[in-house]
Backbone as CSV, one residue per row, in Angstrom:
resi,resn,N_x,N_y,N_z,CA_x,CA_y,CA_z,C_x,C_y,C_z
1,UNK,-17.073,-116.575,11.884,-16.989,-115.118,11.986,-16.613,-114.726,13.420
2,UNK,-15.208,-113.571,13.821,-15.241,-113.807,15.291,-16.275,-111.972,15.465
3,UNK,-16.025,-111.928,16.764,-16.598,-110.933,17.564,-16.167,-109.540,16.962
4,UNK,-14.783,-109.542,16.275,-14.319,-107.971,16.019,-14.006,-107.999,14.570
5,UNK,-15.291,-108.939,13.557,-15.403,-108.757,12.325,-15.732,-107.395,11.870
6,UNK,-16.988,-106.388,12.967,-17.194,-104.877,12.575,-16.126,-104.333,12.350
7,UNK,-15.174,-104.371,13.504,-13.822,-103.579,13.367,-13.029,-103.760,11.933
8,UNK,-12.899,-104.696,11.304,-12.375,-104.900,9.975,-12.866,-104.531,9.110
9,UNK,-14.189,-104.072,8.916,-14.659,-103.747,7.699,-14.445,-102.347,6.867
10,UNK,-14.060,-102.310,6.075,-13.748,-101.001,5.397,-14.743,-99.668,5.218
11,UNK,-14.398,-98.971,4.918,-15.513,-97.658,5.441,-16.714,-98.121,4.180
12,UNK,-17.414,-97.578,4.666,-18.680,-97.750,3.711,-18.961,-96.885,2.143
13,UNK,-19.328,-97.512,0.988,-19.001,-96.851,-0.208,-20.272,-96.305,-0.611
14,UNK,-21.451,-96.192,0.234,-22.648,-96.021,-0.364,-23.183,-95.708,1.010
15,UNK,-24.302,-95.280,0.943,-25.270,-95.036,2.312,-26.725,-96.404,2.140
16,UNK,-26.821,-96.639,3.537,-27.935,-97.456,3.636,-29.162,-97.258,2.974
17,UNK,-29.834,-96.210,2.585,-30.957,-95.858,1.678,-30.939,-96.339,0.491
18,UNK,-29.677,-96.509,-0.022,-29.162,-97.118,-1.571,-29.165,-98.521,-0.931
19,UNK,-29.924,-99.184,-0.169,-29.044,-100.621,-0.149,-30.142,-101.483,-0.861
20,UNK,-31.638,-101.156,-0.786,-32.225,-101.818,-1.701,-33.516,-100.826,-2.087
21,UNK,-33.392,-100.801,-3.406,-34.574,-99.513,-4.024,-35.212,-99.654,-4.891
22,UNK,-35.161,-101.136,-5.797,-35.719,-101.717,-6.917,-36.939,-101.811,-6.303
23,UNK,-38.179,-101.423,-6.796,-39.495,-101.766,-6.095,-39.516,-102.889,-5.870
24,UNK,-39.454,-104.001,-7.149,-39.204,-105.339,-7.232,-38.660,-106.167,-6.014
25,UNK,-37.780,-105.824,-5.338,-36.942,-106.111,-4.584,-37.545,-105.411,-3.047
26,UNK,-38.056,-104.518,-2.991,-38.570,-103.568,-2.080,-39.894,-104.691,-1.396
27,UNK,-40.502,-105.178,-2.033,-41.853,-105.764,-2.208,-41.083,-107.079,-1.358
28,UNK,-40.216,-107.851,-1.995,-39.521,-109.062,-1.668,-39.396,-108.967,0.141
29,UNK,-38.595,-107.905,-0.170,-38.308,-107.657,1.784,-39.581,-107.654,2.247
30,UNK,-40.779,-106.448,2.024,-41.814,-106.509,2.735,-42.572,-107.678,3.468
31,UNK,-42.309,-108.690,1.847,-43.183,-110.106,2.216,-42.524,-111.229,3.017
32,UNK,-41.195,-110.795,3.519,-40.467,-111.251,4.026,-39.634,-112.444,3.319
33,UNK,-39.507,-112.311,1.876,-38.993,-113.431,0.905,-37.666,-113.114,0.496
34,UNK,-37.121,-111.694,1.096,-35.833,-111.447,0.440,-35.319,-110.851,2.265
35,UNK,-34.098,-111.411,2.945,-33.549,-111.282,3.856,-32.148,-110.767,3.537
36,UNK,-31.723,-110.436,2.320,-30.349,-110.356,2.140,-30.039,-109.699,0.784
37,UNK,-29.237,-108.789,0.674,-28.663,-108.089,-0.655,-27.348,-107.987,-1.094
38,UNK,-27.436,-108.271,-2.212,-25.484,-108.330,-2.487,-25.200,-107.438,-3.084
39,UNK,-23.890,-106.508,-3.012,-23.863,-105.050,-3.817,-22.493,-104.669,-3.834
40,UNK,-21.427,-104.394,-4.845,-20.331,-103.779,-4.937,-19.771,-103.438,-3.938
41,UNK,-20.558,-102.200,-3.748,-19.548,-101.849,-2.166,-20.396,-102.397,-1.085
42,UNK,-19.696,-101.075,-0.006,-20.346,-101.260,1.381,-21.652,-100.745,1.680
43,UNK,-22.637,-100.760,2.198,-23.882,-99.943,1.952,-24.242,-99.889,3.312
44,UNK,-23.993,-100.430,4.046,-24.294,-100.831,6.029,-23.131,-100.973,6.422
45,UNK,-23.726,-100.603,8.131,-22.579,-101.449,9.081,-23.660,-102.648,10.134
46,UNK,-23.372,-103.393,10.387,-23.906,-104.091,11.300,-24.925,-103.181,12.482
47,UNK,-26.082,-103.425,12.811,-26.496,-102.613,13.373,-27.160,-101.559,12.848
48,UNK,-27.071,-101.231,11.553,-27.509,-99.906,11.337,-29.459,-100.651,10.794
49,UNK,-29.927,-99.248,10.889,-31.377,-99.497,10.700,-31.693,-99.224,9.033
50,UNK,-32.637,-99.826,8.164,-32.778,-99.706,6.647,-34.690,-99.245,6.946
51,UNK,-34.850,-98.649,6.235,-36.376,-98.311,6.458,-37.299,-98.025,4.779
52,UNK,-38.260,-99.133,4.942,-38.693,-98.713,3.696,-40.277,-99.436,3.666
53,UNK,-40.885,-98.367,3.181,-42.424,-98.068,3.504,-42.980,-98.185,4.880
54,UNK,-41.894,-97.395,5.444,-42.693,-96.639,7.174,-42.200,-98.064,8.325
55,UNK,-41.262,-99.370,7.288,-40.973,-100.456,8.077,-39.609,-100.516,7.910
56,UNK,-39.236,-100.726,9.730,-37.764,-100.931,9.504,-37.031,-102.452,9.990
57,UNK,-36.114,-102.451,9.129,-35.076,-103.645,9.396,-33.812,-103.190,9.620
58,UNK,-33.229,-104.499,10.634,-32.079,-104.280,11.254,-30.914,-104.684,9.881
59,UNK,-29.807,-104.515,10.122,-28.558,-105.190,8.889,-28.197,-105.944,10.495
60,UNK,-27.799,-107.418,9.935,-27.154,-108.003,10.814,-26.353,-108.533,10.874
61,UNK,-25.645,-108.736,9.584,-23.843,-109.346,9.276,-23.680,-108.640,8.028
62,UNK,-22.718,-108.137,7.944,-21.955,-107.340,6.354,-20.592,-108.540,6.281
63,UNK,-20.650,-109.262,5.203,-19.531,-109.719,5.099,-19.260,-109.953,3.150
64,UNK,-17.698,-110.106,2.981,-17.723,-110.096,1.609,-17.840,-111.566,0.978
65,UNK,-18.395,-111.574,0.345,-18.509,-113.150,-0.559,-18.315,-112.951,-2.359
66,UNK,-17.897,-114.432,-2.834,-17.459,-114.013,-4.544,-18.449,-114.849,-4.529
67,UNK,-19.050,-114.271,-6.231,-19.973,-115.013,-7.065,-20.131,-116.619,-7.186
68,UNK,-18.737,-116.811,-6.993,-18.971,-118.017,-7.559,-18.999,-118.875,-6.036
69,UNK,-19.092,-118.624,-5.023,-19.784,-118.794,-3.618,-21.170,-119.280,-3.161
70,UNK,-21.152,-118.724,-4.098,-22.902,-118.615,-4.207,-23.806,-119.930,-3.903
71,UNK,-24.624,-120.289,-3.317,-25.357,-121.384,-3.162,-27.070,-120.857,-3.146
72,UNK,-27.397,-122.277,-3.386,-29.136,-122.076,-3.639,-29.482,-120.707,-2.458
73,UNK,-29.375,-121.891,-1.024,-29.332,-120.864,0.045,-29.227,-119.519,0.500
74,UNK,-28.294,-119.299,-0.506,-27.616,-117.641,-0.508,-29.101,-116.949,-1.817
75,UNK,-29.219,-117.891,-2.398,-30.562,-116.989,-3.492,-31.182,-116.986,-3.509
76,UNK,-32.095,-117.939,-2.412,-33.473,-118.159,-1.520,-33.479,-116.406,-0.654
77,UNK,-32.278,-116.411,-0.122,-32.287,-115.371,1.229,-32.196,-113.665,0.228
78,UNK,-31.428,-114.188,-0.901,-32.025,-113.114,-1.838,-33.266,-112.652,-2.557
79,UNK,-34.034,-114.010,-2.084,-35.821,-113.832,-3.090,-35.535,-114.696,-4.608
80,UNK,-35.020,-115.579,-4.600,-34.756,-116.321,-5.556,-34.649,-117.660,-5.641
81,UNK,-35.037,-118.622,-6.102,-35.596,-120.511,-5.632,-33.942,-120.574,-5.883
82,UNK,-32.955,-120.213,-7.339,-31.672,-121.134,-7.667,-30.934,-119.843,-7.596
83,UNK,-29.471,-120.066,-8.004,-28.378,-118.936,-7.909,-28.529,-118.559,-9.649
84,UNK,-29.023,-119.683,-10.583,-29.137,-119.192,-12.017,-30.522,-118.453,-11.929
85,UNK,-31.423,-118.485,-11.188,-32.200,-117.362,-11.360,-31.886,-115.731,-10.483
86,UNK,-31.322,-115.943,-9.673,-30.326,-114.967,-9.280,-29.512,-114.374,-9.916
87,UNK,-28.495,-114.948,-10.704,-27.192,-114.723,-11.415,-28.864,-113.912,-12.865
88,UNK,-29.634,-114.029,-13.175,-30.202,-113.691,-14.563,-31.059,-112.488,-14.071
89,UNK,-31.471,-112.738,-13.059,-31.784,-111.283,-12.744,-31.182,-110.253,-12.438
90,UNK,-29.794,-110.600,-11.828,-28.554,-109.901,-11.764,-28.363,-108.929,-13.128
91,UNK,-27.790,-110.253,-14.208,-27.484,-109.707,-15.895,-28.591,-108.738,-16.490
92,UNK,-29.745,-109.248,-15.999,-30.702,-108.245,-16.457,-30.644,-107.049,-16.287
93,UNK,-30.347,-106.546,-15.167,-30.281,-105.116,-14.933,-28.995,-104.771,-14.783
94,UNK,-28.223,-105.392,-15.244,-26.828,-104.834,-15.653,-25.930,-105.216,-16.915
95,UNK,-26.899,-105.140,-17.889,-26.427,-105.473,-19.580,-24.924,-105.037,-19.597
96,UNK,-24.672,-106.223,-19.902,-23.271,-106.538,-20.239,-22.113,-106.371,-19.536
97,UNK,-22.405,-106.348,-17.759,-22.049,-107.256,-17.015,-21.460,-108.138,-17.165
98,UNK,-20.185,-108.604,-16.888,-19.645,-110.276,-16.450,-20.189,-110.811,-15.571
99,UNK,-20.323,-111.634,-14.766,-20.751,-112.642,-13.766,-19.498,-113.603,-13.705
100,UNK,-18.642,-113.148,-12.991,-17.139,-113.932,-13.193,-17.055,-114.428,-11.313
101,UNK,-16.902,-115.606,-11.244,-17.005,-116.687,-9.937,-16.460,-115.651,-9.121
102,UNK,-14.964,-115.137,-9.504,-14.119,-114.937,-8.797,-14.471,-113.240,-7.984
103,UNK,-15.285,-112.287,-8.489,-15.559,-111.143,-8.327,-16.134,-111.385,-6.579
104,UNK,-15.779,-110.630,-6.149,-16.407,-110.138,-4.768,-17.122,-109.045,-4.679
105,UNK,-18.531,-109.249,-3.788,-19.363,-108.623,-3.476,-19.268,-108.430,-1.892
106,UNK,-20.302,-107.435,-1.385,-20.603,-107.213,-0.370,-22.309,-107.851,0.145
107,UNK,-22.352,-108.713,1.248,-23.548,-109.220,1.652,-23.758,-108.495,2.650
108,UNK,-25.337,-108.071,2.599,-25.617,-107.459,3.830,-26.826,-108.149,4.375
109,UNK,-27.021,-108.910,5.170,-28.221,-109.514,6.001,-29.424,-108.746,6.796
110,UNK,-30.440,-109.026,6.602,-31.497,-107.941,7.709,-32.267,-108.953,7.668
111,UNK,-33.115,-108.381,9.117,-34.203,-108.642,9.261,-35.316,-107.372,9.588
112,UNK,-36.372,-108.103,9.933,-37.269,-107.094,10.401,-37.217,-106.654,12.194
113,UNK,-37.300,-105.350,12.276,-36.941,-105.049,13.786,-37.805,-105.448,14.671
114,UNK,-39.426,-105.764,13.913,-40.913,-105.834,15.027,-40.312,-107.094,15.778
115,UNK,-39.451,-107.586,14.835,-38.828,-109.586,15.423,-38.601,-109.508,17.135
């Protein structure tokens, strides 16, 4: 990734408040088990602050990745042990959904700011 990856990124399709709102998922970040969210569009820019239950986290890389990219690694940092339990919780809340390798998403990375 070089230094003027921000500069490339396309305007943002969503606002940071939408970037993660599933309680389910809300809980994940808190406990510090979910570091990362994948989502259609853009929802951050690098830098920007996400705040949820009075705690905030930084976004610290936005970059695009396809499904079929995907590694354990990438679904650990999502709150998930494999990418097939990832990929099923995915389908779940989006009945009848494809899950096609080739589709691109948007990754957005955080941490916690107290860090």
């Amino acid at each position: 990734m070089s230094q003027n990856e921000n500069t490339t990124l396309p305007p943002k399709t969503c606002s940071i408040e939408k970037l993660v709102t599933m309680e389910s998922d809300v809980k994940k970040v808190l406990a510090g088990e979910k570091t990362a969210t994948r989502r259609n569009g853009r929802y951050a820019d690098p830098g920007e602050i996400m705040t949820l239950e009075g705690r905030q986290f930084v976004v610290e890389r936005v970059y695009s990745q396809s499904l079929g990219e995907l590694t354990d690694d990438d679904a650990r940092r999502e709150g998930y042990p494999t990418v097939e339990e990832y990929k099923q919780s995915i389908l779940s809340y989006h009945p009848g959904m494809p899950w096609l390798p080739q589709m691109r998403v948007w990754v957005h990375e955080f941490r916690p700011l107290e860090d």
